[in-house]
N, C-alpha and C positions, 0 to 999 in steps of 0.2 A: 681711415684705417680702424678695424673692429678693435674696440679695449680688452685684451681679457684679463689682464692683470688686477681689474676689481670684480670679475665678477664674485666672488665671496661678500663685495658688498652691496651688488645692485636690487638685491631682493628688501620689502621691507612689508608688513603689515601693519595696517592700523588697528588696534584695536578695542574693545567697547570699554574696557578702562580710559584707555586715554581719549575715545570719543565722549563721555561721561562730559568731561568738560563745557563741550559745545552743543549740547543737546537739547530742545526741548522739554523733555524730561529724563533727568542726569538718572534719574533712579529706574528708566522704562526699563525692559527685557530686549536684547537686541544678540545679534550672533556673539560667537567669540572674537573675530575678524570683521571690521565693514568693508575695507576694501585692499587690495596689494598692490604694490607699486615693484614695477622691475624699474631700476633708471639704468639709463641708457647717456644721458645729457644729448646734447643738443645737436650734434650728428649721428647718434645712434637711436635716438629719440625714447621718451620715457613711456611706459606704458601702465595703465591704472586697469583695474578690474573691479565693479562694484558688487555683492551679495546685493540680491536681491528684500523687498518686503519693510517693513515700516516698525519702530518702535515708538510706543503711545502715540501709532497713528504719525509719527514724522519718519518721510522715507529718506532712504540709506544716502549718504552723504561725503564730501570729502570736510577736511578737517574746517581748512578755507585759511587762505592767508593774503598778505597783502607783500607785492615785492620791495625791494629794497635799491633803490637807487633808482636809477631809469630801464629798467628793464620789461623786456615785455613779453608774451608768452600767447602762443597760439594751440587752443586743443584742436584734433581732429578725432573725429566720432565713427570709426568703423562699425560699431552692433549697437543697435539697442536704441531705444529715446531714454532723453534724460534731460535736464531744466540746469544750467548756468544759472546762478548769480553772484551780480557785480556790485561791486557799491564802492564809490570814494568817497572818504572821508572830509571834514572842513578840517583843515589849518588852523593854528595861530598865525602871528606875526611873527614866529621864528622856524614857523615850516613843518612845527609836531604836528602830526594829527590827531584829532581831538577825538577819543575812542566812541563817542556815543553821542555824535552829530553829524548826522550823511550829508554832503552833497549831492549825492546823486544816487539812485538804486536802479537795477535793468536787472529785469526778466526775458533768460534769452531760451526759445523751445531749441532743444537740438536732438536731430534723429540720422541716422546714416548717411554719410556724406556730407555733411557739415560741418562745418570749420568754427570756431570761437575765439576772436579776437582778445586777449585781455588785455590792456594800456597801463603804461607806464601811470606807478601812484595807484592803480587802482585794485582791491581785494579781489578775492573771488572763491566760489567753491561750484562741489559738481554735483545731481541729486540723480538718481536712479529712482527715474514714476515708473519703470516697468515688471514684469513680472518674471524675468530673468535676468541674468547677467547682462550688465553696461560696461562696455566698453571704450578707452580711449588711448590715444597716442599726442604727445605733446611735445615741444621743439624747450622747454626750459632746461638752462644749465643746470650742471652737478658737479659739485665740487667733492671729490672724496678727500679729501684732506678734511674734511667738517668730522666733528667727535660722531656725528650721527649723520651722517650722508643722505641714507636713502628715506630715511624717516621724517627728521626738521632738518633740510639744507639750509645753509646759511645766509641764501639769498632770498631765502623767505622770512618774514615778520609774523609770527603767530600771535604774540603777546595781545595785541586790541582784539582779536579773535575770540581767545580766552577771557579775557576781562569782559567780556559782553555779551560771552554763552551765546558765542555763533553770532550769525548777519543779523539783517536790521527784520526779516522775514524767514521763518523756517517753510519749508513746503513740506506737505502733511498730505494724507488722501483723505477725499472728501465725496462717497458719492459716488466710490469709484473712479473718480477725477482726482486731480493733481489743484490742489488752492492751497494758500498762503495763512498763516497766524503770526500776525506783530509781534516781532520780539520787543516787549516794553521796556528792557532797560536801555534803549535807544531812545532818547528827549523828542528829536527831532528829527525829519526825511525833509530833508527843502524842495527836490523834484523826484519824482519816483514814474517809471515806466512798467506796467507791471504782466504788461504783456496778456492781457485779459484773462489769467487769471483773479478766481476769488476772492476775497481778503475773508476771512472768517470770525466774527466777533466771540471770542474767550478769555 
């Protein structure tokens, strides 16, 4: 059954204030908006639109979080290419995750008709390499009851996101190509896939 009773809250933009945060460079030129979110949740499904184009050379991005419990979340890629990354974090002994030591990082190419797995525990965000709008459709929950629904749902972890100015790699164009620049306040990558992209020394 279609919800209409929130739609007043299903719309939300992100924007280059609050991308500031996780950027590359906090201080680039970027739109006013990077990307909008209609949510839908999980039978009506959510829908992302990314701006196109790069600021200081890092392209356009979703925020990136990590979920919260066991949950898990599947994007599907109707227009455009665009670059997934995943990454989970190491643990203590009491289950925290430790903000700025990966276990594992994946670089995944997605272009029309593709699908992107995300797993339970593990982060993720979305890059637009191309030279028009990216689009996506995603199956994660939405709880309107959150003070901010369509913006930080609840069932997402931003905070290690923030704290470490984005993943353990930003993707930036290079060349007219799509390559990677280390985000260094991460210590350590224990295994990293990086999908034969670049890695670029800065």
């Amino acid at each position: 059954m279609i919800d209409f009773k929130n739609v007043p809250k299903h719309y939300a933009p992100r924007t280059h204030d609050k991308m500031r945060e996780v950027l590359m460079d906090p201080n680039g030129i970027g739109p006013e908006v990077h990307y909008y979110m209609i949510r839908g949740g999980k039978e009506q499904r959510n829908i992302t639109v990314w701006e196109p184009g790069t600021i200081s050379g890092e392209y356009i991005k979703t925020y990136g979080h990590y979920h919260v419990g066991q949950l898990d979340e599947t994007y599907f890629s109707p227009f455009r290419d665009g670059v997934a990354l995943l990454q989970k974090l190491v643990t203590d002994e009491k289950g925290n995750m430790i903000p700025d030591v990966v276990e594992e990082f994946k670089v995944v190419r997605v272009k029309p008709g593709d699908s992107v797995y995300m797993p339970p525990g593990w982060g993720h965000l979305v890059v637009n390499v191309g030279d028009t709008y990216f689009a996506t459709a995603d199956d994660s929950p939405v709880n309107f009851g959150d003070a901010d629904p369509a913006g930080m749902p609840g069932h997402a972890d931003y905070e290690p996101v923030k704290q470490m100015q984005g993943f353990a790699y930003y993707v930036v164009e290079h060349e007219g190509k799509s390559a990677l620049v280390r985000n260094k306040k991460y210590k350590e990558i224990k295994k990293e896939d990086l999908n034969g992209l670049e890695v670029l020394s800065r």
